[in-house]
C-alpha positions, 0 to 999 in steps of 0.5 A: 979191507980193515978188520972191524975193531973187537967188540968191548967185553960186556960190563957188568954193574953194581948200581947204587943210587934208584933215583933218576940217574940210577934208573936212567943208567939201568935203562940205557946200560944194555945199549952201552954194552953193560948189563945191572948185577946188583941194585941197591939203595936206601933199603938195603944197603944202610951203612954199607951193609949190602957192599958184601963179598958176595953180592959184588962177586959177579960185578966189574965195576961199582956206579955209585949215584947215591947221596952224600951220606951214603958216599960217606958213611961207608960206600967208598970205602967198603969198595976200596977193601972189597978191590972195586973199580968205581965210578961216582958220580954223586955231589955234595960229599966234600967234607970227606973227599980228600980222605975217601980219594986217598982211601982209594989210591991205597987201596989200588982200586981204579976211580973215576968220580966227578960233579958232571958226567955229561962231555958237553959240560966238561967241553963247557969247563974249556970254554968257561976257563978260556972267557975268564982269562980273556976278562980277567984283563977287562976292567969294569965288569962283575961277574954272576954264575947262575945254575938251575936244576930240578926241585929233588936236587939237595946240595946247592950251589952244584957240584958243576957250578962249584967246578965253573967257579974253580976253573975260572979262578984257576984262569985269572978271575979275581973278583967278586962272583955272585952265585944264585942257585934256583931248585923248581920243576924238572930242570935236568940242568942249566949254568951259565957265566954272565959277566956285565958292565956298563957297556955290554953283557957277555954270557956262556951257557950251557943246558942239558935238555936230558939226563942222558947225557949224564948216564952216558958219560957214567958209562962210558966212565965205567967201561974205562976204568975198568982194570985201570988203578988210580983215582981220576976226576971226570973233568980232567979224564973225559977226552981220554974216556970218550977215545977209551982204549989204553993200558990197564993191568989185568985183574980177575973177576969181581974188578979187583985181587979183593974178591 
């Protein structure tokens, strides 16, 4: 009889963000195999402040679902000094990306951050870039990307629909794209690919029915870069995540030599 595969060594997180995701991964966690260590958000962690040695002393790994500014104006970085395995899963912090990512692979910390958590949207990457590179080679049609999300998100396009959009340049789609942003109710998240023409309309979609999704993959995110350096874009890592398992290089409590 096979002997059952060793159970993960419990996660413990330090949670940035008490929005809608930070409270969902809070909620979801112990079933995941994780438990919160540390909470904090706009009140008490302003410019970093609350990213101390000490509070992130029993943490394994960082989940940051904060804002832009926060990302910026001190989050990553105090993580980087302080040796913590991230995850971010926040949008909208392009214009400090690439120095905030080399940040990161210097400081020899393990980061997985990413515009969407959720497998089933990454799956949706696959199939956006294979329908681009099958039209690129039609002529006759344009090409509109919609997203839809709820009334509180502030960066728009989205982080996913920007990501739609370099995956179908990336596959051969040179032409005109037209982007609408819609931002009401309680919508967790929709985007789709329309491409039209005289003839015939041909459309992808996908749509979230929850955040749990989201929450799930940032999980499952933390529990795989947990003692693994370097720094992972979530669209190019997911399968891996989902298999989990790998090689990582053993470090002490606290997720880095730092604390």
């Amino acid at each position: 009889m096979p002997a059952e595969p060793p159970a993960r060594p419990l996660l413990r997180i330090a949670l940035l963000g008490r929005g809608r995701m930070g409270r969902l991964i809070e909620r979801l966690a112990p079933a995941h195999g994780a438990v919160t260590v540390l909470r904090l958000d706009g009140s008490n962690n302003r410019a970093a402040a609350g990213l101390t040695r000490e509070a992130l002393r029993g943490a394994d790994v960082a989940i940051d679902f904060s804002t832009s500014d926060a990302v910026m104006s001190g989050n990553l970085e105090r993580l980087c000094h302080l040796g913590v395995d991230t995850v971010i899963g926040t949008t909208g912090w392009d214009d400090g990306r690439e120095e905030l990512l080399e940040c990161a692979r210097q400081s020899g910390i393990g980061l997985v951050h990413g515009a969407n958590f959720s497998v089933g949207v990454n799956a949706f990457y696959l199939v956006a870039a294979a329908a681009a590179r099958a039209m690129a080679r039609c002529n006759g049609y344009d090409l509109a990307a919609f997203e839809s999300h709820h009334r509180g998100k502030r960066d728009a396009p989205s982080g996913t629909a920007l990501r739609l959009i370099e995956e179908v340049r990336a596959a051969g789609w040179s032409g005109e794209i037209d982007v609408t942003s819609q931002r009401t109710g309680h919508v967790p998240g929709t985007h789709e690919l329309r491409w039209d023409s005289e003839a015939d309309t041909i459309a992808i979609r996908h749509e979230a029915r929850s955040r749990d999704g989201f929450a799930r993959g940032a999980l499952a995110a933390a529990h795989w870069i947990r003692g693994r350096p370097g720094v992972y874009d979530f669209s190019e890592c997911w399968q891996r995540v989902a298999a989990g398992g790998g090689d990582r290089v053993a470090r002490g409590p606290g997720g880095g030599d730092g604390l």
